[in-house]
N, C-alpha and C positions, 0 to 999 in steps of 0.2 A: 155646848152644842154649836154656835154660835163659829169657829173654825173650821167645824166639818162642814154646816153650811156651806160659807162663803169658798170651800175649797172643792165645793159640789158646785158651786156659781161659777167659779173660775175653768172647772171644765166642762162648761156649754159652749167655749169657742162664741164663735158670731151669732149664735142665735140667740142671746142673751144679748141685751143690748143695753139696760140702764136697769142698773137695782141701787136701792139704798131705804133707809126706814124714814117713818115719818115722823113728823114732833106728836101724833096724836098715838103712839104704842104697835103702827102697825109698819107694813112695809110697801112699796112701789114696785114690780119687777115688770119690766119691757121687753119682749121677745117678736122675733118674728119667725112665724110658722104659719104653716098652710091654714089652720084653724085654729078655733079654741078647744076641741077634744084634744089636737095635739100638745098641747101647753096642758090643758090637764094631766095629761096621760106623763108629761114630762117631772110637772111638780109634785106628781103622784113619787120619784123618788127623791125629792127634796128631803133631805135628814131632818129639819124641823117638822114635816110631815108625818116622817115613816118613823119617827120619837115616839110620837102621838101627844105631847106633851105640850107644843110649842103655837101649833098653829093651831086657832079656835074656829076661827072658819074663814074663806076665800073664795072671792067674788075671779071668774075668768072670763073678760071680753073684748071682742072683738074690736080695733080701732082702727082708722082710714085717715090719716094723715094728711092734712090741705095747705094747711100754715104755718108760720114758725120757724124759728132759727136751726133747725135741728130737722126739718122737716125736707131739704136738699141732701140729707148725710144720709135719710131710710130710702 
């Protein structure tokens, strides 16, 4: 699965911004969209999702960027 993913990541164009997994089994993905329905509605076609196998559950929220090295590039 793990291909079709990243090949379902690779065509979000700019609205995906930083994905990658964590050392703790799970993953990090950064988007920027008008809300968090719309990130839901988006990861709703996520192939690890729509498996139904892969992803056990996810958290979607909202962030406001003030600081940081990366924080003049959003």
């Amino acid at each position: 699965m793990r291909p079709v993913h990243r090949e379902w990541l690779a065509s979000l164009g700019d609205t995906l911004i930083l994905s990658g997994p964590t050392d703790a089994g799970g993953a990090v993905l950064v988007f920027e969209a008008a809300d968090a329905a719309s990130v839901e509605a988006l990861l709703d076609a996520d192939p690890f999702v729509t498996d139904g196998r892969v992803v056990a559950a996810r958290s979607v929220v909202g962030w406001t960027v003030v600081l940081g090295r990366l924080a003049s590039a959003l």
